[in-house]
N, C-alpha and C positions, 0 to 999 in steps of 0.2 A: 702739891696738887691735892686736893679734896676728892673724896667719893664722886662728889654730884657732876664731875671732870671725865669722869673713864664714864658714869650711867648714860650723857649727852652723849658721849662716840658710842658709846653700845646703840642707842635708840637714832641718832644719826644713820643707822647702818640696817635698824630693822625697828623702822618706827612701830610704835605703840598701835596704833593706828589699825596696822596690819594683819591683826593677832584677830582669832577665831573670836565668836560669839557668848563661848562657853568656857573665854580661855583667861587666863588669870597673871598674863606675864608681867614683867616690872618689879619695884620696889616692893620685896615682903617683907623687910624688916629691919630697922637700922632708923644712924640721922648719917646724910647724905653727906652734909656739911662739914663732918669729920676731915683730919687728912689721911688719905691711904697711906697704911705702913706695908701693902702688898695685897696679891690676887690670888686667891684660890681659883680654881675651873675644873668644871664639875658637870656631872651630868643628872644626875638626884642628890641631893642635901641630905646626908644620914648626921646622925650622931660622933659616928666615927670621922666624916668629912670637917665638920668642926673642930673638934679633937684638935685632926691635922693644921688648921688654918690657926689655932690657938698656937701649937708648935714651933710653924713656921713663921709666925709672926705676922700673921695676914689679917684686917679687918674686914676685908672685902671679898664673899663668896661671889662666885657667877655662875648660876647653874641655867642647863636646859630647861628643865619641866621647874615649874614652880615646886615650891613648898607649901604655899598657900591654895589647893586648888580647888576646894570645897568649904564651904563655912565653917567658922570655928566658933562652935557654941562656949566653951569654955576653956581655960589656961591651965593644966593642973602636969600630969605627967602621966594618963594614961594609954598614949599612943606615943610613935616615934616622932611626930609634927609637933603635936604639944613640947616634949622634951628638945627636941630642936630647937624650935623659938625661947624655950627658955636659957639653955644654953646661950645664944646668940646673945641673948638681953641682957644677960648676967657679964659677956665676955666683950661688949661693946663691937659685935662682930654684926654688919651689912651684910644682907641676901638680895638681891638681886636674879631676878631669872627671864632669860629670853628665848620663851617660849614658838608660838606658832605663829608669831611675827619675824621669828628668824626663818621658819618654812618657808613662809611665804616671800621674804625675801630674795630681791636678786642676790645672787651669790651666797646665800645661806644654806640650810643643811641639805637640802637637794642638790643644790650645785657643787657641793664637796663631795657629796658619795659620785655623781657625773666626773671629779676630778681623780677621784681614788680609781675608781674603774678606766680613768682615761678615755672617757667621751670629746669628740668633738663637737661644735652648732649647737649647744645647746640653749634650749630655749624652754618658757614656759608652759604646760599644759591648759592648751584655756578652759577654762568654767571645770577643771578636774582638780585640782592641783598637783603640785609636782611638777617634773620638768621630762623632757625628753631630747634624748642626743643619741649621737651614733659613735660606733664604733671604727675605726682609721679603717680597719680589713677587718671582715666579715669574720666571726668564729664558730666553729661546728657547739651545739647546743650544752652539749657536755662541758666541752674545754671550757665557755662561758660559766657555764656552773661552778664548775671548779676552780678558777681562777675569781669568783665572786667571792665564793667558801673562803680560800685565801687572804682575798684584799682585806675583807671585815675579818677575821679570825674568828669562824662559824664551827660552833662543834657539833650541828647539827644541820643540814641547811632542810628547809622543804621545797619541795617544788613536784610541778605537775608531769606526765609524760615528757619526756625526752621530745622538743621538737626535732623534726625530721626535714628541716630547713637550716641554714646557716643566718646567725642571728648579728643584724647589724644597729636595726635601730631602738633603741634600748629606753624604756621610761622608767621614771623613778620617785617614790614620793616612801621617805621614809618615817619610819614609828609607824603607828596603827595608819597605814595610807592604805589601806583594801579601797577607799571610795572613789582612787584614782583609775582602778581597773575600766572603768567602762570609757576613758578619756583617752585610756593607752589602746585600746582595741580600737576606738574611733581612728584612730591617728594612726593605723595600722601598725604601732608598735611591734616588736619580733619578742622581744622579750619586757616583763614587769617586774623592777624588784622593790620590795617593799622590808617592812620589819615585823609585819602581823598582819594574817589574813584568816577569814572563818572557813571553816569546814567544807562547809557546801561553794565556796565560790572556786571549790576545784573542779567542780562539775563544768559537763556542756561545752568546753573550749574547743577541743576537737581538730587541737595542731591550729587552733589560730595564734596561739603566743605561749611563750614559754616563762612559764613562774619559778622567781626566786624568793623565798619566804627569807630573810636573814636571821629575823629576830628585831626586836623591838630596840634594846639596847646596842646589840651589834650594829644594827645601822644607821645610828646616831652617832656614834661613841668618837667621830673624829668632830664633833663641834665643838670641844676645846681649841682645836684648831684657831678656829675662825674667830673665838673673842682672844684666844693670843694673839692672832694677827692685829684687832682692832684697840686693842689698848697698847699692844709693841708700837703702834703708830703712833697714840698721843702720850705715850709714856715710857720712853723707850728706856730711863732707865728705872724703874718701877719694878720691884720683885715681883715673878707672877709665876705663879708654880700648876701644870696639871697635877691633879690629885690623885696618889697613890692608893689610894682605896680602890678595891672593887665592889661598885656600887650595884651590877647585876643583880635584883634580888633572884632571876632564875636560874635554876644549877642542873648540870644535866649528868645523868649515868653514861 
């Protein structure tokens, strides 16, 4: 089976199409045409991610967030993206990344953190994005919290007052998703949880919903998941490894 065999079921699954304005997903780097000797999955493309994919005998990275996400004026080795793509070109290793076409996505990374928390009905947020669903039986605001901290392995979580309501119907739009808040209030959502939100958007809520900040990384971090699932289907016997690196660049006291 060739690269350009598993890139079709990826983009099958969260077309190109899909992907934000500003967003850079797809082929960063590689020829497609190669045949896969195996899959790395990944959630950022370091150095060290390579390394491993060199180890294990893999040509084919799949990460969330591109590698490519801003221009690259020049090739030399003075950042870790430069030294990435060199690496990759020196070692005949494919990057691929699917990005905010996997958001937006049915059944992509919103619908997985809805899966991890054990949402039921869930559906899309219209004109917000993200999605929203509910909970089987309603939970007091805390246990919700805590049981979120939990599911994502949060060594910090934020969130707003304690709502003083029991929290059933629950939206969700994860990574930098703060611009889903005003779609989750509309939709009278109980609670929003997201992976990064600003300062001030803790103001003014006032027990209308209860915020769960996760973290940017932590509430991503099961989209490996979902391209194992979509290459296990067209290549089921295909090595495909998540990646044992920790890619979190943030560290907490």
């Amino acid at each position: 089976m060739k690269i350009k065999d598993i890139v079709s079921a990826l983009e099958r699954f969260a077309p190109l199409p899909l992907q934000e304005s500003y967003d850079n997903a797809g082929l960063q780097v590689g020829v497609t045409e190669a045949e896969v000797s195996g899959a790395l999955l990944c959630l950022d493309v370091t150095e060290e991610v390579i390394g491993e994919a060199i180890d294990l005998g893999c040509n084919l990275i799949v990460a969330h967030h591109p590698l490519l996400f801003r221009p690259l004026r020049r090739l030399s080795d003075e950042d870790h993206v430069q030294r990435c793509l060199r690496l990759a070109v020196r070692n005949d290793i494919c990057i691929y990344a699917s990005h905010t076409n996997l958001d937006n996505a049915e059944d992509g990374v919103n619908y997985k953190m809805a899966e991890k928390l054990g949402l039921v009905d869930v559906v899309p947020m219209e004109g917000g994005g993200g999605v929203i669903g509910y909970l089987p039986i309603a939970e007091d605001s805390l246990e919700f919290l805590e049981r979120a901290k939990e599911v994502f392995r949060v060594e910090c979580l934020q969130h707003n007052e304690l709502l003083q309501r029991p929290v059933q119907a629950v939206a969700l739009s994860g990574g930098a998703g703060s611009g889903s808040l005003e779609a989750a209030l509309r939709l009278g959502a109980d609670a929003f949880v997201t992976g990064e939100m600003g300062y001030h958007l803790f103001f003014g809520l006032e027990q209308r919903i209860q915020l769960a900040v996760l973290g940017h990384f932590q509430s991503e971090q099961y989209t490996t998941e979902i391209f194992y699932q979509i290459i296990g289907d067209v290549a089921p016997e295909l090595p495909v490894f998540t990646t044992a690196v920790e890619v979190n660049p943030i560290k907490y006291l």
